[in-house]
N, C-alpha and C positions, 0 to 999 in steps of 0.2 A: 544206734549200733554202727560199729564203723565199716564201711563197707571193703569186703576182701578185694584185694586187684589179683587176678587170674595173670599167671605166664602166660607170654604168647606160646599160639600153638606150634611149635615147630615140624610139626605132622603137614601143614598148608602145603599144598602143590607150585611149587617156585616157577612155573608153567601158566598157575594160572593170576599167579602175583603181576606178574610180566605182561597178562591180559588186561589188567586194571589200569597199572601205569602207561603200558604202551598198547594202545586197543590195535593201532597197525596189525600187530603179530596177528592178530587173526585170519590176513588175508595170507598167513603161511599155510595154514591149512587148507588152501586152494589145490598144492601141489600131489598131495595123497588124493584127495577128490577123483584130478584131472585123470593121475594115472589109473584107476579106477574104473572111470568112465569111461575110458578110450579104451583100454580093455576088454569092457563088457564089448561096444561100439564096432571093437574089429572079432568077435564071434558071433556078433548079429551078421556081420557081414564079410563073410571069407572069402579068401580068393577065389575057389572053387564054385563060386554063389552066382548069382544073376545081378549085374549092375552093368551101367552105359560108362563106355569108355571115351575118356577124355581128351584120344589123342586125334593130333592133326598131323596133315603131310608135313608139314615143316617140322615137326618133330622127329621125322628117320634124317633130315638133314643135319641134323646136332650130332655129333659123334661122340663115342662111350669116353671118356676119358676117368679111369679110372684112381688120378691123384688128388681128382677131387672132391673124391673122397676125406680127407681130410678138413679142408674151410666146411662141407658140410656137418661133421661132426663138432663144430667148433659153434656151432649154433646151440648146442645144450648150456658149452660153458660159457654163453654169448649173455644168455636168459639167467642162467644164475648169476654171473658177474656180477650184472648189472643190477640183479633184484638186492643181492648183498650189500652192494654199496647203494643203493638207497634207501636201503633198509638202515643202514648207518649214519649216514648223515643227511639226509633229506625225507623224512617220513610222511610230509604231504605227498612229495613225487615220486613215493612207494607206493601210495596207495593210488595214485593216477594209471602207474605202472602195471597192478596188479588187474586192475579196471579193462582199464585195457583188455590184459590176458586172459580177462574172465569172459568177459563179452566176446571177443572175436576166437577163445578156444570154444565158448559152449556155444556160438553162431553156427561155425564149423561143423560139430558136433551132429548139431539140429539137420542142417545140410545133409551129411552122411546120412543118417536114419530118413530123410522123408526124402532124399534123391541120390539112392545108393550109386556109389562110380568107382573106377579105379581105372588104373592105364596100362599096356601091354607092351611097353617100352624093356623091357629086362632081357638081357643075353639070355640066348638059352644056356650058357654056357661061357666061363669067363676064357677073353682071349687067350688071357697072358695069367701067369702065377707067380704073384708078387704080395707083401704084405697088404698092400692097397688093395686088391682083388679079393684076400683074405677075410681081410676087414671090410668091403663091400657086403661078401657071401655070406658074412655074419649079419649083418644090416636087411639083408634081402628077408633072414628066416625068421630075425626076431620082429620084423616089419611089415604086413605085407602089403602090395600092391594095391589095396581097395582104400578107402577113404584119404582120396588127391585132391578133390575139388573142393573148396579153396585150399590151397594149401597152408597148413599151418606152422613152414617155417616163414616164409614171408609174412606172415601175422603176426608170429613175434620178432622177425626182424622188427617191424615193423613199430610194435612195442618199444625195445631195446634204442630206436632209433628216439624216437619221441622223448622218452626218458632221459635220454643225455642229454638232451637240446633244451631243453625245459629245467632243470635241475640248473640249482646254483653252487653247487657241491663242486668241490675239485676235480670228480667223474666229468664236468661237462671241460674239461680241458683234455678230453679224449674222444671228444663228437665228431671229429670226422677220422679218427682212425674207423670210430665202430659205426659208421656211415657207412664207408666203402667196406670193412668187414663184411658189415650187414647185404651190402649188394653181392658180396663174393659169394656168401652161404646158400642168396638167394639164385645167382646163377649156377653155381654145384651143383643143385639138385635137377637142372637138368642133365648136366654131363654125364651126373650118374644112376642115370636115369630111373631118377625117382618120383619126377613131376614132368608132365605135361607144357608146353606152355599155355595153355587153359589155365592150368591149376594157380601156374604166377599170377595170370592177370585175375584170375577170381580172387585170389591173396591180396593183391592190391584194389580191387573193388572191396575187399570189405575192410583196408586199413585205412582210407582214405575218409569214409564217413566213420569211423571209429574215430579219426585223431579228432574230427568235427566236433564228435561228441563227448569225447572227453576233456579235449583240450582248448573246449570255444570260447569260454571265459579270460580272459585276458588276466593275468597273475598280477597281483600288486606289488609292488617294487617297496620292501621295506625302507625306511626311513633311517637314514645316516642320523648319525652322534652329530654333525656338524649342521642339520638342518633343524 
């Protein structure tokens, strides 16, 4: 008896077709996780709550500068840019990328919950009123002041930075713009005062053995047509 051939089902999840061929995508779903977690993360732990604060005297010697406010918000599109593009054309050093962001966001994390902190750097009151100020006081509310130490934009600087550097993609002919990007985002957030300098240097203690660990293998240099 001849056997019937069934139509494909065009009912399949195009979602999870894209699982199969490209298993990478999976670390997209890191991103709904992350926000999730840090979520919960800052109602375990409110401003209002009991945590050790992170600041030091040479923190009242930095002054509020509030335009930069902007290189700090440029750290969101810092972390997407770059997961984009190597999510495009480099899917190993998307998935070193994401590695990265996964270990030193839930290190972070862990941090918060078993050594609650936050720092007391914020104007009671903005000087000036200016869109920058504006957009600070938005940042202040939807943000708050408790889980600083480490900080987790220098951890994905930190990320972002690695990424390019490693990557054989056309992205890496932009590694030292988002090098020093990367250091500008990182110093913003004390201007505006959003970190400690604690919080930077614990951001760079946990990126420094991350890149260790991610990055210690030495990459194989594929082999040219002409060898």
């Amino acid at each position: 008896m001849a056997k019937i051939k069934r139509a494909p089902d065009k009912r399949r999840c195009p979602f999870k077709s894209a699982l199969r061929t490209h298993p990478e995508y999976w670390y997209t779903l890191f991103l709904p996780g992350y926000l999730l977690v840090f979520a919960l993360v800052e109602r375990l732990i409110p401003a209002d709550g009991d945590y050790w604060i992170s600041c030091i005297p040479l923190d009242d010697k930095i002054p509020f500068l509030e335009i930069f406010v902007i290189p700090y918000c440029m750290w969101y599109f810092l972390l997407l840019g770059v997961g984009l593009s190597l999510l495009r054309a480099d899917a190993p050093q998307f998935c070193r990328y994401m590695r990265f962001l996964i270990f030193g966001f839930g290190f972070s994390m862990v941090v918060f919950l078993l050594f609650p902190n936050g720092q007391t750097l914020r104007p009671a009151e903005m000087p000036r009123d200016n869109i920058c100020t504006r957009l600070l006081a938005f940042l202040y509310a939807a943000d708050t002041n408790t889980n600083v130490l480490p900080s987790m934009h220098v951890v994905g600087c930190g990320a972002a930075v690695c990424g390019v550097f490693h990557t054989k993609s056309p992205l890496r002919r932009w590694r030292w713009v988002i090098l020093l990007l990367a250091l500008l985002i990182s110093v913003s957030t004390l201007f505006v005062k959003q970190h400690s300098i604690l919080d930077l240097l614990a951001g760079i203690a946990v990126t420094l053995p991350l890149y260790r660990f991610i990055y210690r293998k030495k990459e194989k240099m594929p082999k040219s047509a002409s060898d």
